[in-house]
N, C-alpha and C positions, 0 to 999 in steps of 0.2 A: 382721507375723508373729505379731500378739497371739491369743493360744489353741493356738500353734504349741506340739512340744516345744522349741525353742529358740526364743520370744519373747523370751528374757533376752539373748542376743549381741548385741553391739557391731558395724558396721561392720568388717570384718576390715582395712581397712587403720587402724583405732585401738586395736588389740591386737596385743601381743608374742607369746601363744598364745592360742589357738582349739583349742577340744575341742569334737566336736559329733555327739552320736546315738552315743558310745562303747560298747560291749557286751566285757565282757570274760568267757568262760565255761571251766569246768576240768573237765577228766571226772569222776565219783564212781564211778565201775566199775559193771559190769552193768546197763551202760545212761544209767547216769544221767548227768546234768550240773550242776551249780553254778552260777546266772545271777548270778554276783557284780557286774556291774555290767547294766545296764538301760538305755541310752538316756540317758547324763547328758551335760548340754551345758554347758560354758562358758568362760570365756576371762579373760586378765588383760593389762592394760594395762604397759606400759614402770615398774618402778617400783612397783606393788602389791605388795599380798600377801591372796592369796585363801585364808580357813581355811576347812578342811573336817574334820567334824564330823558322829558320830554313833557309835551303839551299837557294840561291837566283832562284827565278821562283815557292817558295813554296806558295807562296797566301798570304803572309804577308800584301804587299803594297795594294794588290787587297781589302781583308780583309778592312785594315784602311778605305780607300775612297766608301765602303760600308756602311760603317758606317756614316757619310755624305752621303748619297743617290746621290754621284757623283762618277760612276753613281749607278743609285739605282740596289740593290741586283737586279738576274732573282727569286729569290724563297728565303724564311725564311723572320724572324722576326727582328725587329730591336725594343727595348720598351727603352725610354731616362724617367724614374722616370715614367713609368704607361704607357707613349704617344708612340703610333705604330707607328713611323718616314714614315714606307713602304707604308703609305696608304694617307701621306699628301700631301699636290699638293699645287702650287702655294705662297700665301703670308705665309700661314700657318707652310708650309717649310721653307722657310726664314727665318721667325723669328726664328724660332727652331733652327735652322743651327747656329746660333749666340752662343746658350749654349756648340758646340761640336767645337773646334779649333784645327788646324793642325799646324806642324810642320816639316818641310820637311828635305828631305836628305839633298840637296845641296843647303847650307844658300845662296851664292852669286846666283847663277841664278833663285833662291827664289825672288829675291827683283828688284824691278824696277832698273834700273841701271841710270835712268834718271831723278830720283826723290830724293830728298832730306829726310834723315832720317826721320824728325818729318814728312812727309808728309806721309812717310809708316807706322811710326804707326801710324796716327791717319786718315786713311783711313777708316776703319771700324769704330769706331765712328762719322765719317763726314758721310759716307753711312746709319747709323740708326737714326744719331740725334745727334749731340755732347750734345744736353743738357739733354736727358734722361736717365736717369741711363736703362743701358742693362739689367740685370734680378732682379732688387732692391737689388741686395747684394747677393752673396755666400758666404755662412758660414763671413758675415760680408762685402764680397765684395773684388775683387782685388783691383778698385778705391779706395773703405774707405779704406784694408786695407794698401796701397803707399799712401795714404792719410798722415798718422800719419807723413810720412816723410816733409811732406808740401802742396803736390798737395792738387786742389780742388776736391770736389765729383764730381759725373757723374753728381747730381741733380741739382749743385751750382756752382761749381767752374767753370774756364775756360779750353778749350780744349788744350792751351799749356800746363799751368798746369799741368793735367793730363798726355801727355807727357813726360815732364820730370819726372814726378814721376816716371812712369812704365822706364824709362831708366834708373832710378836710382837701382830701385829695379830688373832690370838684371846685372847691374853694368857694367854699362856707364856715364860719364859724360857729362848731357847734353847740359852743356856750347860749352862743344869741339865735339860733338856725332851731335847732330839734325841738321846742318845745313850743314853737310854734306854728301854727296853719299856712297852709297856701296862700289865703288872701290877703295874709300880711306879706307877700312878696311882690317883686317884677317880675314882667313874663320872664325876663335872663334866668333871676334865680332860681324861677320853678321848673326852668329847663334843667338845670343844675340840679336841684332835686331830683328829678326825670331819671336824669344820666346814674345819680348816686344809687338807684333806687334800682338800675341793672347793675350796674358793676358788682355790687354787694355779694352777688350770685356767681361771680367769677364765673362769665359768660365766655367761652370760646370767639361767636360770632356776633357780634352788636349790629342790627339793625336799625341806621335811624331815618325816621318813614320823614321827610321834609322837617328834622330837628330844628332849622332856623328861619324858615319863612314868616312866619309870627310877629321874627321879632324886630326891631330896629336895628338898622345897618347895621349901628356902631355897633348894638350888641351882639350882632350876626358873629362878628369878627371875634369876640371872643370866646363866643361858645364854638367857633370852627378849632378856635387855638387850642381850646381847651381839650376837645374829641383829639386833636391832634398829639399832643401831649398825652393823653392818658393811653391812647395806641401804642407809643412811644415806649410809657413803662411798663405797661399791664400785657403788650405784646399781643394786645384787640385783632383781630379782621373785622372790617368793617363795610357793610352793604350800605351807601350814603345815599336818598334818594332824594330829587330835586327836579323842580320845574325852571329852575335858571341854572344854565349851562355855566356860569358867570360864575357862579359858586362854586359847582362838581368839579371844575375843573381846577382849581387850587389846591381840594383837598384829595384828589381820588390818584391812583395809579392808572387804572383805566377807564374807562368810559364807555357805556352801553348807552347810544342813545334809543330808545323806544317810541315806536308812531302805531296807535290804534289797536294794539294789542304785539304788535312787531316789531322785532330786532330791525333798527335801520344801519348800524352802527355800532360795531367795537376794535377800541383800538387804542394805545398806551397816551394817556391824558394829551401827554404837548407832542406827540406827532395827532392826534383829531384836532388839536387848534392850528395846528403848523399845515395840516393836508385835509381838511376834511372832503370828504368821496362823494358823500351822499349830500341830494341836493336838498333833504331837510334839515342834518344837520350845517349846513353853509348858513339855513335862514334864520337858527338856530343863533350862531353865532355871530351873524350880521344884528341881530337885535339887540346887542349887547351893547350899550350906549362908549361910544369913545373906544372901541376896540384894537382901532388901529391894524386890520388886520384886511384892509383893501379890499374887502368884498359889496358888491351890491348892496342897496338900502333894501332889507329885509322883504317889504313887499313887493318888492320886483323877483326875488324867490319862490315864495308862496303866497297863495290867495286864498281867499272863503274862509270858510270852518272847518275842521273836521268832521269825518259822515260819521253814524251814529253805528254804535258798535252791535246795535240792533245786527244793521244791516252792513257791514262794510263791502267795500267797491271788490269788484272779481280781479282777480292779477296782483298786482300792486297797491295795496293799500293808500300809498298816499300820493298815485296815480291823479285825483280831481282834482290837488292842488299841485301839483309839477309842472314847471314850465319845460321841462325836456321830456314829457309823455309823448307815448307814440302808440300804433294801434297795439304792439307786444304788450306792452303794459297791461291793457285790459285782458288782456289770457292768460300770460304767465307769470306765475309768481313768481319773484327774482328768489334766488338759494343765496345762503350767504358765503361767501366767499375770500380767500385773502389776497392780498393785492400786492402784486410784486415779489409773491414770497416771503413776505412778515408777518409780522402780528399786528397788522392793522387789514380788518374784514369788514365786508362790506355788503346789505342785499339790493344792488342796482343794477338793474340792464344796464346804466350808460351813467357808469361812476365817472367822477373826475378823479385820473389817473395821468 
């Protein structure tokens, strides 16, 4: 499939998800349309975490909630372990949407402001069944595994129980935590809420759309620890999306960087910081203050804006800002492609290689 748009996927029976040739577009009135995503293809293994990374208005967030069929892609594949998401309708979808949980940017307007903690998390379990176990266990189950702490299981125990378990295991106390509102918190905690408020559901694939841009560094740091750690025991994948490179790349295996609705960039987190190809991802990570990693000052990379996803540029999308465009650029689209024979791919006419 090498020069294909997806040369980069895996054998599908070696991935948990599979995205492939996705298009997601929105009207703009009088005619027009928004090509928010383009044709981006890729997949994550049992146990990963794939960042995804680029400018704000690059298809990141569009991307995520495609993923959830809210709303569902215009064109491409979505497969969650074998199941084509794109083509379920009605209960079928439902149930399914239980195994893929989100996690949103801004924790407090995230959360009913009117409802009391334990009542937010354990909405979703009230809405499928408090007493049924959601998918009978992921790699042992999030409920068994907050279980060991005291909570009951999905199949047995009671739904405060569970509750406090999953509070405990984002680290909150839910003597002083459940019985109180969002507004009595910080944005950290109501992140932490956020996160308790998917696990509860023993989600397969966690989604989290800019979980820490919000917040304050320091607290940055430990709501990454914390996603990290509960990957760790609950045995997550995790789709991490992010407008600083600075971030995704601490916590991700791989890295999709995205420019205007396109794949510019995938490749195993510290070979894209160690070789990056593409010359947006370079500007990418020239911007990153004190990197230490000898490249150009950022704007000698790229210039201007990004063009408007109304109308984006013919060829190469981020063609207006490259200092190594040439007339190919304006005709053809670069295919994405691997580089050396690895698992580091690339869509450039004139990667650095």
């Amino acid at each position: 499939m090498a020069g294909s748009g997806t040369a980069h996927l895996r054998p599908r029976d070696e991935v948990l998800l599979q995205v492939e040739d996705l298009v997601v577009e929105f009207p703009a009135g009088r005619g027009r349309t928004v090509r928010a995503v383009s044709g981006v293809s890729f997949d994550l293994a049992r146990g990963e975490t794939l960042g995804i990374v680029g400018e704000s208005g690059c298809g990141k967030s569009s991307t995520a909630r495609a993923l959830i069929q809210l709303p569902p892609p215009r064109a491409g594949s979505v497969r969650l372990d074998g199941v084509e998401l794109t083509t379920l309708r009605g209960e079928a979808l439902r149930r399914t949407r239980r195994r893929l949980q989100m996690i949103f940017q801004d924790p407090i307007s995230s959360l009913n402001p009117r409802r009391r903690v334990r009542d937010i998390v354990a909405e979703g379990p009230r809405v499928w069944g408090a007493a049924a176990p959601v998918n009978g266990g992921v790699n042992g189950g999030v409920n068994s595994g907050v279980n060991s702490g005291g909570a009951g299981r999905a199949d047995g125990g009671g739904l405060d129980e569970r509750v406090d378990a999953v509070l405990e295991a984002v680290g909150l106390d839910p003597r002083t935590a459940a019985e109180r509102r969002p507004h009595e918190f910080s944005g950290g905690q109501c992140q932490r809420i956020s996160i308790a408020r998917a696990l509860i559901l023993e989600p397969e694939v966690v989604i989290c759309d800019e979980p820490v841009s919000a917040l304050d560094v320091s607290v940055q740091a430990q709501i990454l620890a914390l996603l990290e750690d509960l990957k760790a025991r609950f045995g997550l994948t995790l789709v991490f999306i992010a407008h600083d490179l600075a971030v995704v790349k601490n916590v991700s295996d791989r890295v999709l960087v995205m420019y205007l609705g396109k794949t510019c960039e995938l490749a195993p987190s510290e070979e894209l910081i160690a070789r990056p190809a593409h010359p947006y991802t370079r500007a990418l990570l020239a911007s990153i203050p004190g990197s230490g990693l000898g490249l150009p000052p950022a704007d000698r990379l790229i210039s201007g804006e990004p063009p408007s996803p109304v109308s984006p540029p013919s060829g190469c999308r981020f063609r207006t800002r490259c200092p190594r465009a040439a007339d190919r650029c304006a005709v053809e689209e670069p295919e994405i492609r691997p580089l050396n024979g690895g698992d580091h791919f690339v869509a450039c006419h004139y990667p650095d290689i």
